[in-house]
C-alpha positions in Angstrom: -4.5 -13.1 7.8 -2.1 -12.2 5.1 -4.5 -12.5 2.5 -7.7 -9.8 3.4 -10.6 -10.7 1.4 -12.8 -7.5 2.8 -12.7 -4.4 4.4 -15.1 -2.5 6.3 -15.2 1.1 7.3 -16.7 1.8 11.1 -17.4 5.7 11.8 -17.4 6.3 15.6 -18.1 9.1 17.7 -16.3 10.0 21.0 -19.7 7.7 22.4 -18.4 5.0 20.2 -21.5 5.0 18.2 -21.5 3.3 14.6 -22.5 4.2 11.2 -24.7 2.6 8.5 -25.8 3.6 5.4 -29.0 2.9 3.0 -28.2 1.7 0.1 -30.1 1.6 -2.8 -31.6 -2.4 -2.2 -33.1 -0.9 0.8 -30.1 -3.1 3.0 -28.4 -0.7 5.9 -24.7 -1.6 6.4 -21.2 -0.4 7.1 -19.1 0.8 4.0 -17.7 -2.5 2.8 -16.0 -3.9 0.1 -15.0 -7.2 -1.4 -11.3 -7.1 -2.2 -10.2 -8.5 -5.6 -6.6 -8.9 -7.3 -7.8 -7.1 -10.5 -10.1 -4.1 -8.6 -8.0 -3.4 -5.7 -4.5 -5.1 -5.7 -6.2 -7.0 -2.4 -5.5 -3.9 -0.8 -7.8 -2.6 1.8 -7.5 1.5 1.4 -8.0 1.3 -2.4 -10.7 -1.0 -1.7 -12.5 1.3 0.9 -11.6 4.9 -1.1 -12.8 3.0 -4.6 -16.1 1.7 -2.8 -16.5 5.3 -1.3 -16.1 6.9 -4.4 -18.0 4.8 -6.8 -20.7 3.1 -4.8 -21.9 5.8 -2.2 -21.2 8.9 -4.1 -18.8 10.9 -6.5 -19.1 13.9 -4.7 -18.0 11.9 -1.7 -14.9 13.5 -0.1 -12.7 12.7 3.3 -13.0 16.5 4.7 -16.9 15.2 5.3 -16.1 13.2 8.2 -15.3 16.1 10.4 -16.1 19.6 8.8 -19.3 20.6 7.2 -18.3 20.8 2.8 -19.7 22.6 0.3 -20.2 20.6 -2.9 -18.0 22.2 -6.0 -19.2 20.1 -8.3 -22.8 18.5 -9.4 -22.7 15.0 -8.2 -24.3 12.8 -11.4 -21.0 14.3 -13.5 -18.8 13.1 -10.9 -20.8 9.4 -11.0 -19.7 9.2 -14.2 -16.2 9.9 -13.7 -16.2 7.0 -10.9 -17.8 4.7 -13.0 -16.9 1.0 -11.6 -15.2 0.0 -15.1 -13.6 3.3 -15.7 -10.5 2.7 -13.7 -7.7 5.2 -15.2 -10.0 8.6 -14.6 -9.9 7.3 -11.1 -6.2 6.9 -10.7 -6.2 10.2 -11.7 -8.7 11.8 -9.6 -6.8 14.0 -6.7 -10.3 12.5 -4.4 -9.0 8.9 -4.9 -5.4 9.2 -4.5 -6.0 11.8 -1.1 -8.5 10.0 0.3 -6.3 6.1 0.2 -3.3 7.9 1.8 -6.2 9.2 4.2 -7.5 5.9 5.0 -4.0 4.6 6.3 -4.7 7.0 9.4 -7.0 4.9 10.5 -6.5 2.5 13.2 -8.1 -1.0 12.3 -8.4 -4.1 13.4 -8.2 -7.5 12.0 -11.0 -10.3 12.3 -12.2 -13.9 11.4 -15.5 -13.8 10.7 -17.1 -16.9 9.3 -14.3 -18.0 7.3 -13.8 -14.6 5.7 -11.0 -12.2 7.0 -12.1 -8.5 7.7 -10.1 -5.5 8.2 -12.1 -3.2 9.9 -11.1 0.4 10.2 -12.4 2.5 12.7 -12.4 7.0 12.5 -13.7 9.4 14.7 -16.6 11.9 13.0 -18.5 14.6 13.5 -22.0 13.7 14.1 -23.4 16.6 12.8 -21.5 17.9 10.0 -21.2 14.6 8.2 -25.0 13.7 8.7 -25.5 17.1 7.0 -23.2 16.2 4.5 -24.3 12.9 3.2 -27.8 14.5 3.0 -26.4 16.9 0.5 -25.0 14.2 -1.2 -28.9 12.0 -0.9 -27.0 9.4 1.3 -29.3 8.0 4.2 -27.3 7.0 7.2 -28.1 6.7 10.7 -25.3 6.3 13.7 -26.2 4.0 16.4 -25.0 2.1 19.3 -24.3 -1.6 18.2 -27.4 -3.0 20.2 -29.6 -0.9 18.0 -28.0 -1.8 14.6 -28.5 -5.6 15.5 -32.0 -4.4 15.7 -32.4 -2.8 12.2 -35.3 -4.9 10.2 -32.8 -5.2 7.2 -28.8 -5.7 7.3 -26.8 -6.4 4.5 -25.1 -10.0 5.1 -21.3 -8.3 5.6 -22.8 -6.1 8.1 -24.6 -9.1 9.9 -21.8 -11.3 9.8 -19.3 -9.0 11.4 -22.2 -7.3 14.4 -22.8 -11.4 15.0 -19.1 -11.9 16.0 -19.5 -10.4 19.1 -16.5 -7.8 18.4 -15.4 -5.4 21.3 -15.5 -2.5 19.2 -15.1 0.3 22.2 -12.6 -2.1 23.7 -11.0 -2.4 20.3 -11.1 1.2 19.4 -9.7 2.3 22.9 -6.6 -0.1 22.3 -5.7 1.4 19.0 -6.1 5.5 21.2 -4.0 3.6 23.8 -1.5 2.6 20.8 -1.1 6.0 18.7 -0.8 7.7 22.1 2.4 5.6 23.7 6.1 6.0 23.1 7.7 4.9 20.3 8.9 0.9 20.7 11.6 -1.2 19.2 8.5 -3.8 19.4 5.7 -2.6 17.5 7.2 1.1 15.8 8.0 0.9 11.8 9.7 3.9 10.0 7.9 3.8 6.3 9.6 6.3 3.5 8.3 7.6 0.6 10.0 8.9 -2.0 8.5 11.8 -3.9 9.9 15.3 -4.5 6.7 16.0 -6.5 3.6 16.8 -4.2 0.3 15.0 -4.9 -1.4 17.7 -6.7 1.4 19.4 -8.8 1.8 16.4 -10.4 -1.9 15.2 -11.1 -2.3 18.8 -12.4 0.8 17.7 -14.9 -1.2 14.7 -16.0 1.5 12.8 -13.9 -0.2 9.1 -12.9 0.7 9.2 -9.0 1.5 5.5 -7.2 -0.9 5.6 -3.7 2.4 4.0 -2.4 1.5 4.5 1.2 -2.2 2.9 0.9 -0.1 0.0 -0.8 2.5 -1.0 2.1 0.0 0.1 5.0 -2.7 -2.0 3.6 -0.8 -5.0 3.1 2.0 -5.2 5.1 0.9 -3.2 8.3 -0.6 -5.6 11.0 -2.8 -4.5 13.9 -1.6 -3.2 17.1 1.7 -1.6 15.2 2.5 1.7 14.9 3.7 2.8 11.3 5.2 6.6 10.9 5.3 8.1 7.4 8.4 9.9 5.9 9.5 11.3 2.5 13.2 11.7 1.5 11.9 14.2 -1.5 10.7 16.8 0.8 13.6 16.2 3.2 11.3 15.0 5.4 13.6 11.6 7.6 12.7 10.5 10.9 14.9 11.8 13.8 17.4 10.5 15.7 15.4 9.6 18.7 12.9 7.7 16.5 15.1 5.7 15.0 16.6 4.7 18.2 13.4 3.6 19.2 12.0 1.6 15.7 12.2 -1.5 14.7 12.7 -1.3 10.8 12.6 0.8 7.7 10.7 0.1 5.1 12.0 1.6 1.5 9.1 2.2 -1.3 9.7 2.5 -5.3 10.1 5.9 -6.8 10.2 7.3 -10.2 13.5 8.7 -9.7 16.9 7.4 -10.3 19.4 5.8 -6.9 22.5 7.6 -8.6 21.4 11.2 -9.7 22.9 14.0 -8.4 19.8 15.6 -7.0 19.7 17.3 -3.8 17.1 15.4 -2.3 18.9 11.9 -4.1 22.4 13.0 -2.5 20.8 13.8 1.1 19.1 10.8 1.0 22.0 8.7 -0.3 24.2 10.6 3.0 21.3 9.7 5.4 21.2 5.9 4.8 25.1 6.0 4.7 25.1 7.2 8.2 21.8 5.1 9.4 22.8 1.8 8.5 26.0 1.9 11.0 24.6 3.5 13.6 21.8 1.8 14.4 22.4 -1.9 13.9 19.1 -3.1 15.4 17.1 -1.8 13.0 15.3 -3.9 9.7 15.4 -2.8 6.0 12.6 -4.0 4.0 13.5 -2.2 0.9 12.0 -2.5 -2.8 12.8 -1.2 -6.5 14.4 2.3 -5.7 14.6 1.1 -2.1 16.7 -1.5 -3.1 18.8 0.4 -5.5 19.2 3.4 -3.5 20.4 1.3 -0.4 22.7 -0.8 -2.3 24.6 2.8 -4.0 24.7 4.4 -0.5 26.7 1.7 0.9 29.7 1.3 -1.8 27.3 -0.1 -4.6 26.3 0.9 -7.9 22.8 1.4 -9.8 23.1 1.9 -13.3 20.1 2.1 -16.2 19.5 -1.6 -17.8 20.9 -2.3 -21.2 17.8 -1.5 -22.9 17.4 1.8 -21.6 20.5 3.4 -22.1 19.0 2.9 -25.9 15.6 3.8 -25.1 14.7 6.4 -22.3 11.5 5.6 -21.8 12.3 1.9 -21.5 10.6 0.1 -18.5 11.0 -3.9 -17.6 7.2 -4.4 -16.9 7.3 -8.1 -17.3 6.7 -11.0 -14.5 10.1 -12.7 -14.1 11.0 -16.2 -12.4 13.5 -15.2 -9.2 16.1 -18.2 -8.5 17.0 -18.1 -4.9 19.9 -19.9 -3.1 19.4 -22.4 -0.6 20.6 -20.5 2.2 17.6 -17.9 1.3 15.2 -21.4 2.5 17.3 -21.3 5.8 16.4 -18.1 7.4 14.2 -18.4 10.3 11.2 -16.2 8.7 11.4 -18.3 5.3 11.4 -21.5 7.4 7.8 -20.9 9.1 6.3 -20.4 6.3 7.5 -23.8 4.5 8.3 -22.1 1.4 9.0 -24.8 -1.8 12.4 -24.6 -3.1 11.3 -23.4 -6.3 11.7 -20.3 -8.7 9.4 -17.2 -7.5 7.7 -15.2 -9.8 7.5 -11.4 -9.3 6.0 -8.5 -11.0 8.5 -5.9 -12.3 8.6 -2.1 -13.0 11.9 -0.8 -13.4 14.3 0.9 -15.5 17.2 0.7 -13.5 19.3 -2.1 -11.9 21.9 -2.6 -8.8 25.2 -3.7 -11.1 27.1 -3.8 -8.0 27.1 -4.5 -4.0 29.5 -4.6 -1.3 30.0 -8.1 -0.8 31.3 -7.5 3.0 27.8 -5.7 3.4 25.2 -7.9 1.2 24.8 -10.8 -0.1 22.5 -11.6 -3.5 20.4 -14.7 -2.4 18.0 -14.5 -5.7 18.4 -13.5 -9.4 16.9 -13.9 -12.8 17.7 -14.8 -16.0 18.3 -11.2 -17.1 19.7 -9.8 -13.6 22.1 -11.0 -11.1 21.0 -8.7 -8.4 17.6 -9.1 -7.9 17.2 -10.1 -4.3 20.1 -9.3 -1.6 20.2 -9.6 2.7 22.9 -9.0 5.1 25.6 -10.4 4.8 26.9 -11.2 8.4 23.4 -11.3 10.8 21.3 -14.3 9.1 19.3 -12.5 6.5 17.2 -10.8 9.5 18.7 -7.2 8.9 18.5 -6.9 5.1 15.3 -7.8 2.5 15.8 -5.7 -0.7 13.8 -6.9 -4.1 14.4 -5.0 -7.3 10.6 -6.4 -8.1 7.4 -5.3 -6.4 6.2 -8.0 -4.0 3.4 -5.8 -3.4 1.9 -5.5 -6.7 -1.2 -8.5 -7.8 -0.1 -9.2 -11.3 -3.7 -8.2 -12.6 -4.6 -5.4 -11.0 -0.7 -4.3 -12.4 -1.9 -4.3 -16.0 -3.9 -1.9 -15.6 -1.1 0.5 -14.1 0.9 -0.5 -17.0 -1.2 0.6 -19.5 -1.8 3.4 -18.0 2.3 4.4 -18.4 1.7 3.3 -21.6 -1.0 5.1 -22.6 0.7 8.6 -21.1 4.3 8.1 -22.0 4.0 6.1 -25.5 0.8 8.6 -26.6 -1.5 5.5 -27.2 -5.4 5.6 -26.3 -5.9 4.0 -22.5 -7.8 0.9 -24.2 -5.3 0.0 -26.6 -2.5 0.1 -24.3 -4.4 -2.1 -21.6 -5.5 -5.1 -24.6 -1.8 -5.2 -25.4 -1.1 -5.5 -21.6 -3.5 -7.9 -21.2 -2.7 -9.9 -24.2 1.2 -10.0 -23.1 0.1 -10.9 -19.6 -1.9 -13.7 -20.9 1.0 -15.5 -22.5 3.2 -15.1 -19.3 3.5 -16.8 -15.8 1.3 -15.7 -13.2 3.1 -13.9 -10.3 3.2 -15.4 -6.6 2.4 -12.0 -4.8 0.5 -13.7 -1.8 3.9 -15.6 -1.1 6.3 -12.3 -1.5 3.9 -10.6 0.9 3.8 -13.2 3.3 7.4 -13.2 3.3 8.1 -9.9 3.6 5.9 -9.8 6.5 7.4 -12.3 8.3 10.6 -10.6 7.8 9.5 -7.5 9.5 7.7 -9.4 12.4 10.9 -11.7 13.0 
């Protein structure tokens, strides 16, 4: 279930009630959405928060769930502003990128139902502030026990198809309690690290595009029944001791910073993964673009800018490049499950900088391109299952990535949004299509191995 095609959204109250809404065809239904490479980068919280915040309402905002909100703003302007096609004023709305961080606190669980994969996330409201709060907004809702819903006159066919698979949901919702409740376990607890000194608003206020990173690796490479804790190395904020003792991996995100400058945060970090990597053996590293780089120049590597930068500052490799891994990379036991072809790999790339060097009695480079030699190393002394570090984003869809590119362009190179997204588009037309459902199903086999 790699691939998640929707996503639905299940309000409960402490009596394990549901919610539906009205929507505008006169169907009642959970929030649901459809999940697309281009829309939603087949990602479930930017699918939810985008289907909140476009389809239900603009004014729509998380805080409603639980407290009773006063609306700032009149709700027609903010419609316009979430318009379905206009997708850049929504990467830059504070609502959207809040709310899919938000969204990852849920628990969820995944289902089969009728051929179509569903994550369904579950969140506990308050019954009578957010009942107030979507009639504010001119939302009709109603929360219900499941044997009441099934007897609603009119439900949308999502709806139907998931209250027809006969789903536990108060059994299902008490597991996840159960989970987020118990101790911390080698089995089933993943450290996830941000890196951002910046905090979400300062820089939106800056006109800064923000990455939802932590939507992006809890949506697709979280699986039910685990427990994933969020860090950030730019606010200093690194799990303790006793959690890492009792996790079983790290994953590394991107950042917009550089592995080798002499920031405080950078040199803390740098000092902290130095220390980590020896003295807790057991655990995994799943570590990507600035992950990658910042774990290779902790541990007697180097990460230097690529050639073209040092020219050009604002120089980014944004292109979809063919990895060429070795045949010991096909060995591993979490490659072998998966039958992958012995063939080149194409990945999505956004990067300015590049690992030059790694400690061979550390790492070993299993994949590279025809541009860098480094673009893929593991361990080099435990069978590939310690180390899985990509210079390239196995979690970006290639389309749904052209439209993050031009929005860099559009900001950094001072062109208008829809110039800078044709050119995008054009390029991406004449290039190879990236194999993001197989990097995503190998990373998650990594981490489950």
């Amino acid at each position: 279930m790699d691939k998640k095609e929707n996503v639905a959204l299940l309000l409960h109250t402490e009596n394990y009630k549901l919610v539906v809404f009205k929507y505008a065809n006169g169907k009642y239904g959970f929030l649901r959405q459809k999940l697309t490479e281009e829309d939603d980068n087949f990602c479930p919280p930017l699918g939810i928060t985008r289907h909140i915040l476009t389809q239900i309402s603009g004014g729509f905002r998380l805080e409603m769930f639980t407290q009773e909100v006063q609306l700032e703003q009149n709700c027609d302007v903010l419609k316009r502003l979430y318009n379905l096609n206009d997708w850049h004023k929504l990467w830059m709305s504070y609502e959207y990128n809040s709310m899919c961080d938000q969204i990852c606190q849920f628990s969820f669980s995944e289902v089969l139902v009728d051929n179509s994969n569903y994550q369904i996330y579950y969140h506990k409201i308050n019954h009578e502030n957010f009942s107030l709060n979507m009639k504010k907004l001119g939302v009709e809702i109603m929360i219900l026990h499941l044997g009441q819903i099934k007897q609603l006159p009119d439900i949308d066919e999502a709806t139907s198809k998931i209250i027809s698979a006969n789903i536990n949901f108060q059994s299902e919702i008490q597991q996840q309690i159960e989970l987020e409740n118990s101790p911390n376990s080698k089995e089933n607890t993943f450290i996830f690290i941000q890196n951002k000194p910046i905090d979400l608003k300062s820089k939106l206020d800056k006109g800064i595009p923000d990455m939802p990173t932590k939507a992006f690796y809890y949506g697709i490479f979280k699986k039910s029944k685990q427990k994933w804790l969020p860090y950030n190395s730019g606010t200093h904020h690194l799990p303790t001791d006793e959690v890492l003792e009792n996790s079983k991996a790290i994953i590394q995100s991107g950042a917009a910073s550089s592995a080798y400058e002499e920031q405080e945060w950078i040199i803390s970090y740098r000092e902290w993964l130095n220390k980590v990597y020896f003295k807790y053996p057991h655990l995994k590293f799943l570590s990507i673009c600035f992950g990658e780089q910042v774990l290779a120049h902790s541990l007697n590597g180097k990460c230097e800018e690529v050639e073209e930068r040092k020219q050009n500052k604002q120089f980014y490799n944004i292109k979809t490049e063919a990895l060429n891994f070795d045949d010991s990379f096909f060995s591993f036991p979490y490659v072998c499950k998966l039958n992958v072809p012995k063939k080149p790999i194409f990945i999505s790339k956004a990067h300015g900088d590049i690992v030059s060097k790694i400690d061979t009695t550390l790492f070993k480079v299993i994949a590279s391109s025809e541009n860098y030699h480094v673009e893929v190393f593991t361990d080099a002394t435990n069978q590939g299952n310690k180390v899985l570090a990509f210079q390239g984003h196995p979690e970006y869809a290639g389309k749904w990535k052209m439209r993050k590119d031009s929005q860099y362009f559009a900001l950094y190179l001072k062109k208008p949004v829809e110039e800078a997204y044709e050119f995008i588009k054009k390029s991406r037309e004449t290039s190879q299509v990236d194999d993001f459902h197989l990097l995503r199903l190998i990373c998650s086999s990594f981490l489950q191995n």
